[in-house]
Structure formats: C-alpha cells, structure tokens
C-alpha atoms as one frame of an Amber mdcrd trajectory, in Angstrom:
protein
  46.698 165.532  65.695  50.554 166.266  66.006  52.740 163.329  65.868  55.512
 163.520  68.561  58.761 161.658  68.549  61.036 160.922  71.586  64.867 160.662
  72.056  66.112 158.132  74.276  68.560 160.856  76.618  71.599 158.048  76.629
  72.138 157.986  72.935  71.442 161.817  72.496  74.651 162.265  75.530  76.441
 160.011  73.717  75.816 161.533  69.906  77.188 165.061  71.985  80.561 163.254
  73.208  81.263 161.859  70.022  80.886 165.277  68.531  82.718 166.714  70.712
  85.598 163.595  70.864  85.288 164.167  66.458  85.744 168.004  67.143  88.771
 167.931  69.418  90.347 165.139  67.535  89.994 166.797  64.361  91.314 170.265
  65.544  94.256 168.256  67.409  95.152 166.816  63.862  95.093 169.981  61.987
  96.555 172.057  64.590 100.070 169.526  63.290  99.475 170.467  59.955 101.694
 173.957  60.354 104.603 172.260  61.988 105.178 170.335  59.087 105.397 170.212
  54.566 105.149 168.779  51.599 103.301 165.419  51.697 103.441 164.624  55.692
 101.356 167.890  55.650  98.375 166.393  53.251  98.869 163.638  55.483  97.976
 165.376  58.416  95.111 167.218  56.892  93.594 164.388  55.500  93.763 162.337
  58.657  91.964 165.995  59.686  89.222 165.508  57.441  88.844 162.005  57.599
  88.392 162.179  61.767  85.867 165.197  61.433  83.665 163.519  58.625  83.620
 160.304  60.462  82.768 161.749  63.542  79.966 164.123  62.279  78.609 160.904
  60.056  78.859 158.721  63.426  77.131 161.473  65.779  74.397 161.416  62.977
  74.033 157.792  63.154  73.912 157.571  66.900  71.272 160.940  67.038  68.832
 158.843  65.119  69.531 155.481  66.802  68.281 157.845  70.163  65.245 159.158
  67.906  61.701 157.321  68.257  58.870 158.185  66.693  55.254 156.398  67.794
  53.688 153.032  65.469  52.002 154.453  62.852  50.645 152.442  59.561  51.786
 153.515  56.425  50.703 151.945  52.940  51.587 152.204  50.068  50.594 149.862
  46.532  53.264 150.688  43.908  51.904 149.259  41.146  48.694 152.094  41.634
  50.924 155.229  40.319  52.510 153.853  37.497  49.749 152.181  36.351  47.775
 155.367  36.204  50.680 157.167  34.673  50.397 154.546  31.658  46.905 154.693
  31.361  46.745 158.441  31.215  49.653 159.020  28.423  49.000 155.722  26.565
C-alpha cells in the first residue's frame, strides 16, 4: 500500500515565483557589488545573501504549505523506550 501525497497547484506556482523573484533579486544585488568597494561592497553582498537565503527558506515554506499528505494514525507511548532501555542496562 503506497501512501501518496498531493500538492495544492496554487502554492506550488507560487513557491516557483518566489524562487524565481529570490533568484533575480539576489543576482540584481550582486551584480552592484563590482561597481563599488570597501564596506558599501559587503553591504551589497550581504543584502545578496540575505535576499537569496530568505527567498530559498520562503519558497521552502510555501512548497510544503502546497504539500498534503492523506490522515493517517500515528502512535507513539514515550515512556515504552526508555523504560525498556532502563530495565535492560539496570
């Protein structure tokens, strides 16, 4: 029995564009970085980084927003592991 998961197609589009929005602003950021020096340059490629991390970390977040996966029960008693754990190397 395979378990299949399904991605609502709105937030998957929308996890693409901000990729792509992250990717273009990113490149437009560091693409200033050889016109200028000295400090306004680590300015400008830290802006870089900052825009390309947050986009890939927000695409993320939106990709598994658009990712559903079907009701399925899981338990779990934490107590049971440890408890054996002790009991074996007591």
């Amino acid at each position: 029995m395979a378990i299949v998961g399904t991605y609502d197609i709105v937030l998957a589009l929308l996890s693409i564009l901000i990729a792509i929005f992250a990717s273009y602003t990113a490149l437009d950021l560091a693409g200033r970085i050889h016109a200028s020096s000295g400090i306004t340059r680590r300015m400008w490629l830290s802006a870089a980084a900052v825009a390309m991390g947050g986009g890939i970390w927000a695409m993320h977040f939106v990709a598994m927003l658009a990712f559903s996966m079907p009701s399925m029960t899981v338990s779990y008693d934490p107590a049971s592991p440890s408890y054996r754990c002790w009991w074996r190397y007591r």
